[in-house]
C-alpha positions, 0 to 999 in steps of 0.5 A: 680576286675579292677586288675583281669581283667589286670591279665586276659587280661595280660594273653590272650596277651601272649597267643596271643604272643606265637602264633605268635612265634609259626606260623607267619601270617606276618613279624616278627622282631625277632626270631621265634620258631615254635613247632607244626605244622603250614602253612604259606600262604603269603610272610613274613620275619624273621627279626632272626632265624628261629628254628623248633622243637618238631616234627613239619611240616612247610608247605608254600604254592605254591608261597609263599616266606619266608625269614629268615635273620638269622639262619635256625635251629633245636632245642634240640632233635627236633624230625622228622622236615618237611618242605614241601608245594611247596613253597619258603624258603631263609636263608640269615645266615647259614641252621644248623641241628645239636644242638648236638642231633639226628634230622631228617630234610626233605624239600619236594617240596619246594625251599630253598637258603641259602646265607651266607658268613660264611666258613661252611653254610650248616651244617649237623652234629651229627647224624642228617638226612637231607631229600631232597625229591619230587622234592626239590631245595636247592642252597647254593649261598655262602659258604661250605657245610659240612655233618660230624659226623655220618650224612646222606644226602639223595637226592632224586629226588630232586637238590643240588647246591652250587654256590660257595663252597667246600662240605664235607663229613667226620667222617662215614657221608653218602650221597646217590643221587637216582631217577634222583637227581643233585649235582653241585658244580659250583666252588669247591672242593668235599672231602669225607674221614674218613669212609664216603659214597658217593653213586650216583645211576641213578643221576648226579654228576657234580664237577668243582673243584677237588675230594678227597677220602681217609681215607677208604671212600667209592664212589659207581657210579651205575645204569647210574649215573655220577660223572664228575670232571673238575679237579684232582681225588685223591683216597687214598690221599688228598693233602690238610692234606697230608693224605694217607689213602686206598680209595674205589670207584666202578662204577657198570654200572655209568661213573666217567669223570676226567677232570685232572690227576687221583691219585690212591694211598696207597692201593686203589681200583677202580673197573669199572663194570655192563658196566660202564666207567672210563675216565681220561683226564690227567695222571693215577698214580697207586701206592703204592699196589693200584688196578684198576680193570676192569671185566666189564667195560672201563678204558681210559686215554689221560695222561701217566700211572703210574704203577710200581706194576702192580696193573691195570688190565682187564679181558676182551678181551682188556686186555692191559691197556697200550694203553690207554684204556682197557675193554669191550668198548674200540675202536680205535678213530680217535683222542685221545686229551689230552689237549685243552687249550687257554689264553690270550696274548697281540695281541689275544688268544693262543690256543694249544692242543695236541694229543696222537694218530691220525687214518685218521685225515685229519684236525682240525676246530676250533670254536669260540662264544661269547654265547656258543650256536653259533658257527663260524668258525675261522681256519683249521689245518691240521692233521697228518694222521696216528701218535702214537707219542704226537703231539702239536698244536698252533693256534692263534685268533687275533680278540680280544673279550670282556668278556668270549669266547667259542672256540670249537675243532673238528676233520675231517678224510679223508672220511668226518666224524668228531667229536667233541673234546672239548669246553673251555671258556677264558677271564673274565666271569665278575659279571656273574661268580655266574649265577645259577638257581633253582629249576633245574631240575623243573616239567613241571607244574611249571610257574618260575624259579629263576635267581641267581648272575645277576643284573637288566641290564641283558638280558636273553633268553630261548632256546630249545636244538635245539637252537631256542628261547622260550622266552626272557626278561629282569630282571628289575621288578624281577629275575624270568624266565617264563618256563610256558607251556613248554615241558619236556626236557633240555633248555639252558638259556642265560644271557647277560650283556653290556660286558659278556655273561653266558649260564647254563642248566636247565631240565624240567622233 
């Protein structure tokens, strides 16, 4: 009898185990398989992986944070995996939905960071679908995300950021942004090729880095959304394997912005639409039987335009490309800017910019910050007047600052009006380089959002667009920032430390 009963007791403690390893009530030192539904309503940590399976719905209650160090994962055929609840998952390994089966993976509502130094972080791969839903805010703080191999990504009214890193998308893998969504690659490069998709539609897609998209990929900018590129566009060759393969991109009433030269080679095509914009700040290269057609819409660039085969063309009343802009929205401006550019010297800052046409242009102002919110001014410049010719200017600002400096470049005609032309930061943004925050966008019912890449000696301050402050603090007890009671719309974060000043976004909607 006294046997039988350890065989009993034996037998309720491993059920007891299995339980746990299947819904975590408190922090856990190993792995944990969760295969079948489960809420989790207090903070806990996973001292491994986390992986998820059999179809299973994780659900982490409002402000409850969970933290995996290692691995977020999908089991073997893992079936329709939620994670949803409106709270907070952070991964210090690696997020992968893969496991070479087909998984449907969906975060809804909830805030997921993933940080890992590994050279693919995020992966989504091998017919697997990964869902980001109803306002979801998932930050890759360190390193690539990469949707490949007949993979979908679908964001919808929801953010993806990476702090920094590359993103790719290749081999018939399909992202679509819809319903207001963000992507933000804060320093890196977006590559998507190989028969892939990329559709932004009413969404905002913001890349500091450079564009590749080649090897018959398809981009679709559509219904008011935005792609801005700080660096080069290559359509049609990608200049990291060398591969020149036909590139499609459409802009069907969105705008792509291209902060470098746009590249548009091997039998591409580029079609500007619905009233939709293609606005290049460098040089236009349009070879090797590529096309850049303009039915409905605004091409313009400040470079030079490079088309031996004739293949840019407009079918509206401004039909010649050649000036620099063509289709339904071109109008004449009184100055056309291709470059704004400062460093650093050993007495100050050089700044040189230099204009391709100017139209009245009386003077110049320059500006200078040390936030990027206020501005002072520092010179004028006189303009040339009327000029179709490349002009160059140089000023220099000897007053020497520490850390990261905004410099801001407008225009004045003889009548009085002005415009602004572009702000460019110099110097060295320090430990600040990494600022980001999340959730962004974040629902005006929400009490905090999380800071990342500051320390506990920073300073921050909470401004309306319209520049006047909401509140102000210091990270020494946590990283959060209290957005509780504000209104909805775009506020401006300021983060200082005893040397560097950041200033990031942040829409409340």
């Amino acid at each position: 009898m006294t046997f039988l009963k350890q065989i009993v007791s034996t037998i309720f403690l491993f059920a007891g185990v299995l339980a746990m390893a299947q819904c975590p009530t408190t922090s856990v030192g190993g792995d944990i398989t969760i295969s079948s539904n489960c809420t989790i309503s207090t903070n806990l940590t996973i001292g491994g992986n986390l992986t998820i399976s059999n179809s299973s719905t994780l659900t982490i209650d409002p402000g409850v944070v969970v933290t995996v160090n290692g691995v977020l994962q999908t089991a073997y055929q893992g079936g329709a995996i939620t994670v949803n609840g409106g709270g907070t998952i952070n991964v210090g390994g690696r997020f992968y939905n893969n496991t070479r089966t087909i998984t449907s993976f969906t975060f809804s509502n909830v805030t997921v960071t993933v940080n890992n130094t590994s050279s693919a972080t995020v992966v989504n791969d091998y017919q697997s679908t990964l869902n980001l839903t109803n306002g979801t805010s998932f930050t890759v703080v360190q390193g690539d995300f990469h949707n490949e191999d007949q993979t979908t990504l679908n964001v919808d009214n929801s953010t993806v950021t990476l702090t920094s890193g590359d993103f790719l998308n290749d081999d018939h893998a399909d992202i679509y942004l819809s319903n207001e969504s963000q992507l933000n690659l804060n320093n890196g490069d977006m590559n998507t090729e190989d028969q892939s998709i990329f559709q932004i539609d009413d969404s905002d897609v913001y890349i500091n880095g450079a564009m590749n998209n080649d090897y018959f990929a398809q981009l679709t900018v559509q219904n008011g959304g935005t792609l801005t590129i700080t660096g080069d566009f290559n359509n049609g060759i990608n200049p990291i394997g060398d591969e020149v393969t036909a590139g499609f991109v459409d802009v069907d009433g969105g705008s792509i912005s291209v902060g470098g030269d746009l590249v548009n080679d091997y039998g591409s095509d580029i079609t500007v639409d619905g009233g939709g914009s293609l606005a290049v700040t460098g040089d236009v290269t349009n070879d090797q039987d590529a096309t850049i057609n303009v039915p409905d819409g605004t091409f313009s660039y400040g470079g030079t335009l490079t088309d031996p085969f004739g293949g840019v063309t407009s079918s509206s009343s401004d039909s010649d490309c050649d000036d620099g802009c063509c289709g339904s929205g071109c109008t004449a401006l009184p100055v056309t800017l291709m470059s704004f550019e400062g460093h650093e010297i050993v007495t100050g800052v050089e700044l040189n910019w230099t204009t391709v046409s100017e139209i009245t242009n009386d003077f110049f102002t320059l500006e200078k910050s040390s936030d990027g919110l206020e501005f002072v001014e520092i010179a004028r410049v006189s303009g040339a007047g009327d000029s179709y010719d490349q002009l160059d200017y140089q000023y220099i600002d000897y007053s020497l600052s520490n850390g990261l400096t905004y410099y801001r470049l407008s225009q004045t005609d003889f009548d009085g009006a002005f415009e602004y032309l572009k702000v460019i930061s110099v110097g060295n943004s320090g430990k600040l380089s990494q600022l980001s925050v999340s959730p962004n966008p974040v629902y005006a019912d929400s009490k905090n959002v999380q800071v990342h890449g500051i320390s506990a000696e920073m300073t921050w301050t909470l401004f309306s667009i319209n520049g006047s402050v909401q509140n102000s603090g210091s990270f020494i007890e946590n990283s959060q920032i209290s957005v509780e009671g504000l209104q909805k719309g775009v506020y401006l974060i300021r983060v200082s430390d005893d040397v560097n000043t950041r200033v990031t976004k942040i829409l409340i909607k």
